[in-house]
N, CA, C and O atoms as CSV, one atom per row, in Angstrom:
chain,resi,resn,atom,element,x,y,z
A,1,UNK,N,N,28.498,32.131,-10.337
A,1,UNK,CA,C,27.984,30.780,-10.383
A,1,UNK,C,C,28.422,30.131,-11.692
A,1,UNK,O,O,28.002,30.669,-12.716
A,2,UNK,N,N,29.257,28.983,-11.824
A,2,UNK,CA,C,29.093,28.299,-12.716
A,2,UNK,C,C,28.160,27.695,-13.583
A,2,UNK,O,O,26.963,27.847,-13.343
A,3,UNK,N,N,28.637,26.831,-14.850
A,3,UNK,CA,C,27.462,26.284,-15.225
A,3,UNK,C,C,27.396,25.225,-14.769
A,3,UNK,O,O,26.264,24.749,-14.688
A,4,UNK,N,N,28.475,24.462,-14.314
A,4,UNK,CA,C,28.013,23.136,-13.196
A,4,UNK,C,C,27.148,23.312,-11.821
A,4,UNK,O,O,26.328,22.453,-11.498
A,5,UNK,N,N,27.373,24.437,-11.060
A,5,UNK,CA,C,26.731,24.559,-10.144
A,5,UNK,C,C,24.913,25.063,-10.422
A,5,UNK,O,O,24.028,24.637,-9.680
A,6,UNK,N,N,24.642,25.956,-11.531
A,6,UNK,CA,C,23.618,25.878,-12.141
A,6,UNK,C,C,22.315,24.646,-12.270
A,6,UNK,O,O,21.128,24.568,-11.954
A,7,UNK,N,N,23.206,23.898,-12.842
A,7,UNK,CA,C,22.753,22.784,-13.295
A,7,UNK,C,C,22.484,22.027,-11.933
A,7,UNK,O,O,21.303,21.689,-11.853
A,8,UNK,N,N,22.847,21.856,-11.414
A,8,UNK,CA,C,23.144,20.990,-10.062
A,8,UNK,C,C,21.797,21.830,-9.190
A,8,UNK,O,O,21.255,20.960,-8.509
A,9,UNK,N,N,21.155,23.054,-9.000
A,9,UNK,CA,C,20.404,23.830,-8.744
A,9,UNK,C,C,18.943,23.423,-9.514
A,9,UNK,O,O,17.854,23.423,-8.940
A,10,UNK,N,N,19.171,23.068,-10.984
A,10,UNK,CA,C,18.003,23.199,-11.727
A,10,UNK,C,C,17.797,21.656,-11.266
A,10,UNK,O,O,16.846,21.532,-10.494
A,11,UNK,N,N,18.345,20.701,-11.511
A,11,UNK,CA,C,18.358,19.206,-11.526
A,11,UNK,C,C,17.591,19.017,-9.749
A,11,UNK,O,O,16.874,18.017,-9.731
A,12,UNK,N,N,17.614,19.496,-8.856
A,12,UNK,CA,C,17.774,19.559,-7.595
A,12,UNK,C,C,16.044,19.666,-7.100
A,12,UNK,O,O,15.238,19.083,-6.375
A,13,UNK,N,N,16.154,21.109,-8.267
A,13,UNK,CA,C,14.541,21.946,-8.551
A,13,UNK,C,C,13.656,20.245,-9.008
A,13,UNK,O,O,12.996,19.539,-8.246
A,14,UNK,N,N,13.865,20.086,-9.996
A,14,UNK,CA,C,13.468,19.373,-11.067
A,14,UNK,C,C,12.684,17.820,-10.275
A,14,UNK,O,O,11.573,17.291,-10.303
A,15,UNK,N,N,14.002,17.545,-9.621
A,15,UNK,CA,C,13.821,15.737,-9.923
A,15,UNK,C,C,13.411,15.870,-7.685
A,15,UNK,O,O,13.135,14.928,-6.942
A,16,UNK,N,N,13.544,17.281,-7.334
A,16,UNK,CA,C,13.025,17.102,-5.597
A,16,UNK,C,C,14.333,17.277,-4.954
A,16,UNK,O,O,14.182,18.139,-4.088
A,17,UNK,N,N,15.271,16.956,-4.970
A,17,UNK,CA,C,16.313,16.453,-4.108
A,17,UNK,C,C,17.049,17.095,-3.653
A,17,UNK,O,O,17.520,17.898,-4.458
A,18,UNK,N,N,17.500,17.176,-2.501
A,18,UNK,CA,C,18.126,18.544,-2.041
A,18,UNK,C,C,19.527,18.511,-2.942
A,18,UNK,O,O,20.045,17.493,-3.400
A,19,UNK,N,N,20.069,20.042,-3.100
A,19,UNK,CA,C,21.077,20.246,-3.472
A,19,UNK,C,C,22.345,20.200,-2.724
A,19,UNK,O,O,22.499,20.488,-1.537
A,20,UNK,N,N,23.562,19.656,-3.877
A,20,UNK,CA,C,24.907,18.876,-2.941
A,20,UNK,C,C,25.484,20.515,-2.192
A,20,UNK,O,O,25.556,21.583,-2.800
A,21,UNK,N,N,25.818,20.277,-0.788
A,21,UNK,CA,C,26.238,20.992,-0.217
A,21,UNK,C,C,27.175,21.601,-0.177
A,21,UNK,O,O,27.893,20.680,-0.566
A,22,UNK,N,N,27.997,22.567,-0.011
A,22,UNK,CA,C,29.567,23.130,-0.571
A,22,UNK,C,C,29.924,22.824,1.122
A,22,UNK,O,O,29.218,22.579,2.100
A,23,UNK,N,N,31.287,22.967,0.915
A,23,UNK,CA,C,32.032,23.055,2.469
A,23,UNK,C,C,32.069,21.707,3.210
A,23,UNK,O,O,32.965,21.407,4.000
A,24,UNK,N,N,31.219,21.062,2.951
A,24,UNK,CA,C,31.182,19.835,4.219
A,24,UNK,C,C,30.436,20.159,4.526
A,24,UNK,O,O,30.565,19.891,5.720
A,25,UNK,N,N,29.228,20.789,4.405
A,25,UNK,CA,C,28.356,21.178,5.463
A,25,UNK,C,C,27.150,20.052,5.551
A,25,UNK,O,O,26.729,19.583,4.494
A,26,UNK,N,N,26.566,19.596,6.874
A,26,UNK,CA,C,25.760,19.073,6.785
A,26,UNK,C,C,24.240,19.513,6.486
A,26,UNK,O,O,23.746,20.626,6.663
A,27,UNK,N,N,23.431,17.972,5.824
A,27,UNK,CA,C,22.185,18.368,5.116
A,27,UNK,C,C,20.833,17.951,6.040
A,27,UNK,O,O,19.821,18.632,5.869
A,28,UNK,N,N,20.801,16.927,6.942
A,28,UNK,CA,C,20.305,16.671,7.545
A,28,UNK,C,C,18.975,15.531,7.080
A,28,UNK,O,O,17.845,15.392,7.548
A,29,UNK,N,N,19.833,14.695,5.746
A,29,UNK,CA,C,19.100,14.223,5.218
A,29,UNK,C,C,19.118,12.465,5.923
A,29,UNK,O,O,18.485,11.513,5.467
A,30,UNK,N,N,20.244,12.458,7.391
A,30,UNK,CA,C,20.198,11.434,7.743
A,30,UNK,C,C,18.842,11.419,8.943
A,30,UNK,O,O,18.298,10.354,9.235
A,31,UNK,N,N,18.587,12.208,9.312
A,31,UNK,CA,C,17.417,12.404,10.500
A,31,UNK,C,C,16.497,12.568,9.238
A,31,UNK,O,O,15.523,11.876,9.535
A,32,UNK,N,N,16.316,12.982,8.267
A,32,UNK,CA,C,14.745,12.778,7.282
A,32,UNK,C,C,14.528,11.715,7.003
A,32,UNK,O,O,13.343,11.500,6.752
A,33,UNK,N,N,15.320,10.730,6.914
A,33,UNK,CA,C,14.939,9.369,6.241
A,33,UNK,C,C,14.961,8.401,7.520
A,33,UNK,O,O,14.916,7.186,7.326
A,34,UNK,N,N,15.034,8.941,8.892
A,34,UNK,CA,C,14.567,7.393,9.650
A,34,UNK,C,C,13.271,7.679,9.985
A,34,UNK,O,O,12.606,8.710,9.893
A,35,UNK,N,N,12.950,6.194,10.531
A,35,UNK,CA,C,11.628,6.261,10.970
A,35,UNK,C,C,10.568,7.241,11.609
A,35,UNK,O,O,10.727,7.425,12.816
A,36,UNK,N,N,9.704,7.784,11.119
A,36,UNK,CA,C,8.895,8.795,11.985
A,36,UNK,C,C,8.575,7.823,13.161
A,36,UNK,O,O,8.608,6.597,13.057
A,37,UNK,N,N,8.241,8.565,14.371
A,37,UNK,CA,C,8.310,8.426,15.561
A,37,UNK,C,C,6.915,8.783,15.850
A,37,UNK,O,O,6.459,9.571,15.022
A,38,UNK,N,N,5.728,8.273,17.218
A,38,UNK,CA,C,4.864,8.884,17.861
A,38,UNK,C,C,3.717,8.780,16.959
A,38,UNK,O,O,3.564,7.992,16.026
A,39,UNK,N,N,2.677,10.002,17.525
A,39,UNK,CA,C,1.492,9.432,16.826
A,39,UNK,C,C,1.521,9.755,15.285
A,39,UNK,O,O,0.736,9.037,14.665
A,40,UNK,N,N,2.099,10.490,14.641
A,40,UNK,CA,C,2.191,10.218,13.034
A,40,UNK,C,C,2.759,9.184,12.711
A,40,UNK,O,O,2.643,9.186,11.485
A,41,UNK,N,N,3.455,8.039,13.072
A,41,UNK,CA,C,3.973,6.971,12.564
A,41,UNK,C,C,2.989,6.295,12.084
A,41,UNK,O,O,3.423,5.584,11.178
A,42,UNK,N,N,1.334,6.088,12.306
A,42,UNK,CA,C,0.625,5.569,11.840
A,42,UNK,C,C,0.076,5.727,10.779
A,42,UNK,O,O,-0.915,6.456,10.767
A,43,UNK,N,N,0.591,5.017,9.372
A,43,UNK,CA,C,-0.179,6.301,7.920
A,43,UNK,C,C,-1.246,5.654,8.011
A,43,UNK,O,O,-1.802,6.531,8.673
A,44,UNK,N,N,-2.098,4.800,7.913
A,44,UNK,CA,C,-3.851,4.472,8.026
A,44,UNK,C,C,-3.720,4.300,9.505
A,44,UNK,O,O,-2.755,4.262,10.269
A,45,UNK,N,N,-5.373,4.183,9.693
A,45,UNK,CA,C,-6.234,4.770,10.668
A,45,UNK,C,C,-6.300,3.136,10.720
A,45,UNK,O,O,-6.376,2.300,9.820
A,46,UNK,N,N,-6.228,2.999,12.482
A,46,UNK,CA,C,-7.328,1.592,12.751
A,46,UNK,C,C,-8.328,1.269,12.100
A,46,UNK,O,O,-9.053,2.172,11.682
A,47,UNK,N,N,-8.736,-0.447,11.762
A,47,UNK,CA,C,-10.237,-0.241,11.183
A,47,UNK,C,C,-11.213,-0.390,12.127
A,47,UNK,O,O,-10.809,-0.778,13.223
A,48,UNK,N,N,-12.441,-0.181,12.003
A,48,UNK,CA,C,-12.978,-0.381,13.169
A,48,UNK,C,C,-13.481,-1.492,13.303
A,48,UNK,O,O,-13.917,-1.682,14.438
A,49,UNK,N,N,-13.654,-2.667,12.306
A,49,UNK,CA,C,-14.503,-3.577,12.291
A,49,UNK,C,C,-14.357,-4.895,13.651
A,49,UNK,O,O,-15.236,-5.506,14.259
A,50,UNK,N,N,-13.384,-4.930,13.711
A,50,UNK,CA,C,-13.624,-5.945,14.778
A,50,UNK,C,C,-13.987,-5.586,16.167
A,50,UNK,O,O,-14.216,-6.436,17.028
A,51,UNK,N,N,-14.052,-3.846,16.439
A,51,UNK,CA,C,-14.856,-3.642,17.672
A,51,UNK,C,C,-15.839,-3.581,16.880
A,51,UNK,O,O,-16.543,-4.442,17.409
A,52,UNK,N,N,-16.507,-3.169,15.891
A,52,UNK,CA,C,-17.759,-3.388,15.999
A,52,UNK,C,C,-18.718,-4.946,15.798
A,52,UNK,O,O,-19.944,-5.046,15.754
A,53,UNK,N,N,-17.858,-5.861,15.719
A,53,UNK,CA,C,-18.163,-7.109,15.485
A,53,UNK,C,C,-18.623,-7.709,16.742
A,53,UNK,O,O,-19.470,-8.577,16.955
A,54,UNK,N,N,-17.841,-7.020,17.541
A,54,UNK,CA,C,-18.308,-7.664,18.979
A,54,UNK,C,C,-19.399,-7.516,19.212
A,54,UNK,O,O,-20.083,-8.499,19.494
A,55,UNK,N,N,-19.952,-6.233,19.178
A,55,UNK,CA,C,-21.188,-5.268,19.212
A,55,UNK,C,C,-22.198,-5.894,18.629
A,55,UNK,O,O,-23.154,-6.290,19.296
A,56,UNK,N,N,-22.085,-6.140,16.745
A,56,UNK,CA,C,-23.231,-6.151,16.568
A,56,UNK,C,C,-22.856,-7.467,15.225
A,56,UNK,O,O,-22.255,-7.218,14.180
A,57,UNK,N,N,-23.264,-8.497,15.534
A,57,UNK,CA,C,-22.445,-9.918,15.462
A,57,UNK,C,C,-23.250,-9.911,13.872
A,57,UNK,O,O,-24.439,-9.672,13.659
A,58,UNK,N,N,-22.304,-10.215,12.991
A,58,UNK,CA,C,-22.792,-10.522,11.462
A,58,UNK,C,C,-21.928,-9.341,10.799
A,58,UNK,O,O,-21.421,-9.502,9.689
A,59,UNK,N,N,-21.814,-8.415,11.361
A,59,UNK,CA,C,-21.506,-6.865,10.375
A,59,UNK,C,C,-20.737,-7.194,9.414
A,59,UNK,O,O,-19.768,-7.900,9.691
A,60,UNK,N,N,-20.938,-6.810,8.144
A,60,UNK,CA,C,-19.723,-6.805,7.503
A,60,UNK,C,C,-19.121,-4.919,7.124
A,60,UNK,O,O,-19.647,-3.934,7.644
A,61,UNK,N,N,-18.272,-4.883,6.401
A,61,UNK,CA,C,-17.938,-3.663,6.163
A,61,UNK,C,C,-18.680,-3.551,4.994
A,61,UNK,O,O,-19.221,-4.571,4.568
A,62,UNK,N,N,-18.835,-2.261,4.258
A,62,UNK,CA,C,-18.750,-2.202,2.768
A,62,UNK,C,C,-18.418,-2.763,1.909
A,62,UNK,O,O,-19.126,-3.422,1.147
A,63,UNK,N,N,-16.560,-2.513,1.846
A,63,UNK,CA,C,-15.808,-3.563,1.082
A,63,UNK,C,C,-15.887,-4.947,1.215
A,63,UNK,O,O,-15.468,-5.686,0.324
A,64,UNK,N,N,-16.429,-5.404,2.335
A,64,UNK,CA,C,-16.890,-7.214,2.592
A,64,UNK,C,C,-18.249,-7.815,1.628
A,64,UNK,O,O,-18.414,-8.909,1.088
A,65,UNK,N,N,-19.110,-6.590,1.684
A,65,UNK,CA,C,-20.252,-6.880,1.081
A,65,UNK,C,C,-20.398,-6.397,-0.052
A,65,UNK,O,O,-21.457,-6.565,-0.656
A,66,UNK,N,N,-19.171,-5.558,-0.687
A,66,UNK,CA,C,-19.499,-5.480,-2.419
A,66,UNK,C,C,-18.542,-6.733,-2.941
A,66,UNK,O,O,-18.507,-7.204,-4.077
A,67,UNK,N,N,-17.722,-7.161,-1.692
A,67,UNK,CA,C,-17.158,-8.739,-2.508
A,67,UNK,C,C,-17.911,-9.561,-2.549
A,67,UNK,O,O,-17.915,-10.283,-3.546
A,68,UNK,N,N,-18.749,-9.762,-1.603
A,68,UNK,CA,C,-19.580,-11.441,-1.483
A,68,UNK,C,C,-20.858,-10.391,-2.528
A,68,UNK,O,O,-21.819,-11.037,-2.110
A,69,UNK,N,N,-21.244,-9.785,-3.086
A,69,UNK,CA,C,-22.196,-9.486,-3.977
A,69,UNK,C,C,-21.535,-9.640,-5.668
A,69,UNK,O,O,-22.191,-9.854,-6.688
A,70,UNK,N,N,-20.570,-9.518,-5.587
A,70,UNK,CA,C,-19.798,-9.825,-6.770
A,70,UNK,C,C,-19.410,-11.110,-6.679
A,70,UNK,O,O,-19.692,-11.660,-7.744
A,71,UNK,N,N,-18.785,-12.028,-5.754
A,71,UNK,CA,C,-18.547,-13.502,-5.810
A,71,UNK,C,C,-20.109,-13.955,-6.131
A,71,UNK,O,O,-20.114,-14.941,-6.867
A,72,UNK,N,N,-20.820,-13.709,-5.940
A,72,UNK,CA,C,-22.237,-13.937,-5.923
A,72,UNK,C,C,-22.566,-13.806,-7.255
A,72,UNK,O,O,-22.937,-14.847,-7.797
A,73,UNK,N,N,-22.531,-12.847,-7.904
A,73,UNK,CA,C,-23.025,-12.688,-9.113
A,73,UNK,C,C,-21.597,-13.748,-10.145
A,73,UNK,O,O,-21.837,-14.689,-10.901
A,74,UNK,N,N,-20.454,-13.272,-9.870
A,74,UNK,CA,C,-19.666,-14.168,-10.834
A,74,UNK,C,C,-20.055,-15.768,-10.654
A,74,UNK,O,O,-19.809,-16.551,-11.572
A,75,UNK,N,N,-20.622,-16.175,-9.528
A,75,UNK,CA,C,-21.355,-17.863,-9.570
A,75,UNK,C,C,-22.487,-18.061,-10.440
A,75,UNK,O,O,-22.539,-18.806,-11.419
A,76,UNK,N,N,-23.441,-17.272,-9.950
A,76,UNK,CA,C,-24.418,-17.367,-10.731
A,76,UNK,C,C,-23.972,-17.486,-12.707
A,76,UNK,O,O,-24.417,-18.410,-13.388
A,77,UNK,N,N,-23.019,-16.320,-13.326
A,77,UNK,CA,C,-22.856,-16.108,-14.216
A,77,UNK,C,C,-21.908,-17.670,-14.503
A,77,UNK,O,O,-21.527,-17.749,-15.671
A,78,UNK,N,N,-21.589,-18.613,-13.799
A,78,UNK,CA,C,-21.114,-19.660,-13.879
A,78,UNK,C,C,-19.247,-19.524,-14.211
A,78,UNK,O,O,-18.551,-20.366,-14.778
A,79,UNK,N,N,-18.837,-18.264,-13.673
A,79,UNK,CA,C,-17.475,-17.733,-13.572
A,79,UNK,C,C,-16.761,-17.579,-12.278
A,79,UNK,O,O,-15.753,-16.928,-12.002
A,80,UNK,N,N,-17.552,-18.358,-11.528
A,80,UNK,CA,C,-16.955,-18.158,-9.875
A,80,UNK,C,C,-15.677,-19.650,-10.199
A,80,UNK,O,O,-15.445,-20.398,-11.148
A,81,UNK,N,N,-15.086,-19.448,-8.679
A,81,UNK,CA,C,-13.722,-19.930,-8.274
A,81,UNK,C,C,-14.019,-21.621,-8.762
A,81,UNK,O,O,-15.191,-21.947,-8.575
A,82,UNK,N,N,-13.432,-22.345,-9.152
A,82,UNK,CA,C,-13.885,-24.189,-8.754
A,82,UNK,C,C,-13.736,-24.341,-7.548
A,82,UNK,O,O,-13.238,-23.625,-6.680
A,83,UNK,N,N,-14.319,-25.577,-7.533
A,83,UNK,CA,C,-14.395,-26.117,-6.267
A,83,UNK,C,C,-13.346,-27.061,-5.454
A,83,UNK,O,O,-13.006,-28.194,-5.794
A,84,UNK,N,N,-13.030,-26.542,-4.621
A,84,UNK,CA,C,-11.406,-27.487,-4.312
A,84,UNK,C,C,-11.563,-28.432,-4.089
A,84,UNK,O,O,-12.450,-29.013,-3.463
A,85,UNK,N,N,-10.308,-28.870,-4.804
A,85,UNK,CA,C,-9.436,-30.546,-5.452
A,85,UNK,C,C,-10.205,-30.855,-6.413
A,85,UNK,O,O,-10.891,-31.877,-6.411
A,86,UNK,N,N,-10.174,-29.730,-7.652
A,86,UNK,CA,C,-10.970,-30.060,-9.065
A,86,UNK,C,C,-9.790,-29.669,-9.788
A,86,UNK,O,O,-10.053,-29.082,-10.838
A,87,UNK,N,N,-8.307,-29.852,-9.485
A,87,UNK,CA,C,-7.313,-29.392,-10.533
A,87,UNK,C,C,-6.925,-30.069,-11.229
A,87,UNK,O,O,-7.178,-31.193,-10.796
A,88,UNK,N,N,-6.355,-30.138,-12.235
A,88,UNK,CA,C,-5.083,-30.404,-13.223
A,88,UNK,C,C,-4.966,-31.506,-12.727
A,88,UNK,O,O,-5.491,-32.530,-13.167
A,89,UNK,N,N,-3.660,-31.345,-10.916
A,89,UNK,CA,C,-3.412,-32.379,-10.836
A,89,UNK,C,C,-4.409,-33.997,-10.218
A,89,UNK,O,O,-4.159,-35.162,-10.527
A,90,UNK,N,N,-5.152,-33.657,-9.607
A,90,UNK,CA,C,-6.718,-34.608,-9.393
A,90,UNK,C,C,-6.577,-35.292,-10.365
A,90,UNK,O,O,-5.930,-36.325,-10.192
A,91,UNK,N,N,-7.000,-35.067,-11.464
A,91,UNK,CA,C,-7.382,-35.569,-12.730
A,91,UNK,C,C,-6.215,-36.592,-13.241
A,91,UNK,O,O,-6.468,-37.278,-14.232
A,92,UNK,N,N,-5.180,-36.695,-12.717
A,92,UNK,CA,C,-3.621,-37.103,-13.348
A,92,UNK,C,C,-4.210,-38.733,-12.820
A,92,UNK,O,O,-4.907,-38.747,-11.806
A,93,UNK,N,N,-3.818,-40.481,-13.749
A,93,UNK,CA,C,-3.793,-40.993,-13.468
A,93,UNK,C,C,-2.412,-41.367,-12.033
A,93,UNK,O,O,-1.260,-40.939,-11.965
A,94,UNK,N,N,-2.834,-41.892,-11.498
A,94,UNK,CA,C,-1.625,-42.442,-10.485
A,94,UNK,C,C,-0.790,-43.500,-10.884
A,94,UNK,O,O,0.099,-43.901,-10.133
């Protein structure tokens, strides 16, 4: 083994990547990189909220209701959003 081919082994180890092939031989790194196919193609999960909305009318999720409890508190604290068409440009004589 050389020290180029070495290296090419450790670098390979190192950084993930498969190592360059001798001969022509194929790596099969063109079928790894297309699209997964079937039921793993899905990386998250459906959410469920809009069947359960039908069901049981108001629901929010978790994440819905630690936002409107925080928009809530940043109003009160007088740090919530303005109120639209209170900008910059509004204010500009015509």
């Amino acid at each position: 083994m050389s020290g180029l081919s070495r290296a090419a082994i450790v670098a390979s180890k190192l950084f993930g990547t498969a190592p360059a092939l001798q001969n022509n031989l194929r790596s099969g790194n063109k079928v790894l990189r297309q699209q997964i196919l079937g039921q793993y193609a899905r990386y998250y999960e459906e959410p469920i909220s809009p069947y359960v909305r039908q069901v049981i009318p108001g629901y929010k999720s978790p994440l819905e209701e630690r936002r409107a409890e925080k928009t809530a508190l940043l109003k009160r604290r007088g740090k919530g959003a303005p109120p639209k068409g209170s900008g910059k440009r509004t204010k500009k004589k015509k």
